[in-house]
N, C-alpha and C positions, 0 to 999 in steps of 0.2 A: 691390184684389183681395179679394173674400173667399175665408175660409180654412174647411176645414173640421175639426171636432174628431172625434177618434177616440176610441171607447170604450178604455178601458185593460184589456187582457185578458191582464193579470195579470203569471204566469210568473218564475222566479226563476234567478238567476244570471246576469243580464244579458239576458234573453230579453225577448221581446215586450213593451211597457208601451205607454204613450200614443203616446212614438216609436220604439218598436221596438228588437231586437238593438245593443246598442255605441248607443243613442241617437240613431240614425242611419236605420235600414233604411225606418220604416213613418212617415216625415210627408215633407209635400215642403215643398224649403227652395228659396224662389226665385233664392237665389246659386248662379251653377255650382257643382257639385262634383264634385272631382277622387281620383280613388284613383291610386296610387303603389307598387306590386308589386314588389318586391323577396324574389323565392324561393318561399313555397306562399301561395298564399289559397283554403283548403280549409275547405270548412262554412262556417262564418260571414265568414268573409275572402272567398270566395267573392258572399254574398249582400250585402256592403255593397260590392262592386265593382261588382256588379247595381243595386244602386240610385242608383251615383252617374252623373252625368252622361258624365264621360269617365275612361280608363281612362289610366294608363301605365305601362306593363310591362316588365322586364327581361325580355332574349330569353331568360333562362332560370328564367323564372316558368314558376310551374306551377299549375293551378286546378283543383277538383274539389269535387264536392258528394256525397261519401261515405258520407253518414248511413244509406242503405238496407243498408249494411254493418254496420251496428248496430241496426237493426231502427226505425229512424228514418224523416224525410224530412224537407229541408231548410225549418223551417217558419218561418224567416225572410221567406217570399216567395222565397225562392230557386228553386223550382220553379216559380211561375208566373212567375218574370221571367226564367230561364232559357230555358223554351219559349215566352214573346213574343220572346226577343230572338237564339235560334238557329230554324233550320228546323226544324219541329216532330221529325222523325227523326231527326235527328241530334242533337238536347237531349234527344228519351227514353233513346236510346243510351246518352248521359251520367249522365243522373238516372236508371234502370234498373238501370245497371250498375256506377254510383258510382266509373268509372274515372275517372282524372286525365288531363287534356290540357295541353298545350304552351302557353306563351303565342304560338308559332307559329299555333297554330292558334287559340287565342284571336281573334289577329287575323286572321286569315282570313273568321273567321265573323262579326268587327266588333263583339266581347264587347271587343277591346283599340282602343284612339282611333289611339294611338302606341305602337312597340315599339323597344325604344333599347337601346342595350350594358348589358351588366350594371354596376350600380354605379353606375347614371346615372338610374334611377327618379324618385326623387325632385326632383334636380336637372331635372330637363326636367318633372315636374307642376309646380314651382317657376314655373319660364319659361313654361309653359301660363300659369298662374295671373295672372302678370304682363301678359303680352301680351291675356287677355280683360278685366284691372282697368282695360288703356287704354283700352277703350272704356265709352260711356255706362251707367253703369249701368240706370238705367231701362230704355233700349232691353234692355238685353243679358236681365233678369228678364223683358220683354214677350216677347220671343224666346223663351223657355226655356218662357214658358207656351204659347204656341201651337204652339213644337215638339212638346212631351210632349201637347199635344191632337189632332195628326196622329200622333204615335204608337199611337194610342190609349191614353193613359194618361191619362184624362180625371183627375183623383180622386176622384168617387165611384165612378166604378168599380172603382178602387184598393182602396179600403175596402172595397166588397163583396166583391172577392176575397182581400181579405186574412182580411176576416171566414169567408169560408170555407174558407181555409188554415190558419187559428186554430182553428178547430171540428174540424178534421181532423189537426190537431198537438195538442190535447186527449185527443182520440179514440186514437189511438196512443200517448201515454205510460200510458195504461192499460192494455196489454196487457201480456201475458208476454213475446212477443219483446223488446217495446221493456226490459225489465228485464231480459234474456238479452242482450241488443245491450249494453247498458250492461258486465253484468258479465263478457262476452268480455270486450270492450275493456281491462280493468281489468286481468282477469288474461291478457291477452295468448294467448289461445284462439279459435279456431273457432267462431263460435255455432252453438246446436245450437236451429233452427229449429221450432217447432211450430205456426206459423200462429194460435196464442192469443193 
């Protein structure tokens, strides 16, 4: 298979590099991968749940991508894999209004694979994990690539939207809000909005 290289666009504190947020979000890794929710995955917990292959969620997980609260947006890719992977209306709703949802409804919308008792997260992505190593490797990475290319998730298309996700989470740490979003947060305030 060839692979492709992504520019490294920068970012610090664990943000965007060659592979992205938590070293995870922006390459594709042809082993399934699995996320394991147990309680919030909010902002970046959130967008590396997005980019993994299948989801396992405690029924009383909670997900939200909040950043527009702060004068942010989720620039992990979280905004464009939110609105590929909910109805578009119902993911602006979310990303809009940066309320939090249910892993109820997570699963509903097919954001969660499996949703299982609380305390059982990990233990059932565990048993996921197991039951796809029984099968053929090879096949199972040929699968994974032809699925995410009827997803439309070709990757260079990936890249170019990441690449202009990247130029637009640039673009907004440069303003006022985004420094006003910051220093609410901090000191646990209201931000006070000026569209700068």
């Amino acid at each position: 298979m060839a692979t492709a290289s992504l520019p490294n666009s920068g970012g610090r504190g664990g943000g965007p590099g060659e592979t992205g947020f938590g070293g995870y979000t922006w390459h594709y890794i042809d082993k399934p991968t699995i996320a394991a929710v147990e309680g919030y995955a909010v902002g970046g917990g959130l967008e590396m749940c997005l980019a993994s292959d299948l989801v396992v969620a405690s029924a009383d997980a909670t997900f939200a991508l909040p950043e527009v609260k702060r004068g942010f947006f989720a620039g992990a890719d979280g905004v464009q894999r939110l609105a590929r992977q909910m109805p578009a209306k119902v993911a602006l709703d979310y990303l809009l209004t940066g309320r939090p949802f249910s892993a109820e409804v997570a699963h509903q919308w097919g954001l969660v694979s499996r949703l299982v008792p609380a305390g059982t997260a990990l233990g059932s992505a565990l048993a996921l994990a197991e039951e796809i190593a029984a099968n053929a490797p090879l096949a199972v990475a040929a699968t994974k690539r032809v699925a995410h290319a009827a997803f439309d998730q070709v990757w260079s298309e990936e890249i170019a939207r990441h690449q202009f996700s990247n130029a637009q989470r640039i673009e907004i740490r440069g303003t006022a809000d985004f420094r006003e979003g910051v220093a609410a947060f901090l000191e646990k305030r209201t931000p006070n909005w000026t569209g700068t």
